[in-house]
N, C-alpha and C positions, 0 to 999 in steps of 0.2 A: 504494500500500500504506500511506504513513503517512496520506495524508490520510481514508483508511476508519478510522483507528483515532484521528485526532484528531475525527472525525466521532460516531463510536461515543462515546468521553471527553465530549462536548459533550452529544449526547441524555441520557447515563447521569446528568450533572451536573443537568441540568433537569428531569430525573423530580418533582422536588418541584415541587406546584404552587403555591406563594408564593415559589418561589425562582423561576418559572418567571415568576410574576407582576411579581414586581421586576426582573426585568430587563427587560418588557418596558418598564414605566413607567419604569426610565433608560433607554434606548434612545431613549424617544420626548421625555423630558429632552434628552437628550445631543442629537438632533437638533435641537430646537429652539435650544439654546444656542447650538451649532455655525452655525444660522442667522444668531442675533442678536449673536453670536462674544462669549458670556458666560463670563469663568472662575468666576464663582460657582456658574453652574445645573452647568460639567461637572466640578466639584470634586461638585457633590451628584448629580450623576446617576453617577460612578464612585463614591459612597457609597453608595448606593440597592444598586447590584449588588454590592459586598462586604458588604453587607447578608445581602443573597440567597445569597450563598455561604457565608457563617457560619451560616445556619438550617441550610444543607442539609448542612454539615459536624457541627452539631448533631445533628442529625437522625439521620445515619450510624452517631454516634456510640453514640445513643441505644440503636439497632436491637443493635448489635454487644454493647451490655452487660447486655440482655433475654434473650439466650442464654445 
């Protein structure tokens, strides 16, 4: 039951597609650092996706003050 609804929380959060985009490009960051075991690239690749979550919080915001 929570994992439907932390599942459900995750899709809903990625509906935007730049927010959608940036996280995959830290992901693919993150892995690669995580390879090369860089704390620089996964300092910027957790920057990249709070990126992405401040557009989408933006965005939300936007929606809700249009009405």
């Amino acid at each position: 039951m929570c994992l439907e609804k932390f599942c459900e929380k995750c899709c809903e959060m990625h509906k935007n597609p730049v927010n959608c985009l940036l996280h995959l490009i830290a992901g693919i960051i993150l892995a690669c650092a995580l390879w090369i075991h860089s704390g620089k690239l996964i300092i910027a690749a957790v920057l990249i996706a709070i990126v992405g979550h401040l557009i989408q919080i933006s965005k939300r915001k936007g929606k809700k003050k249009k009405r």
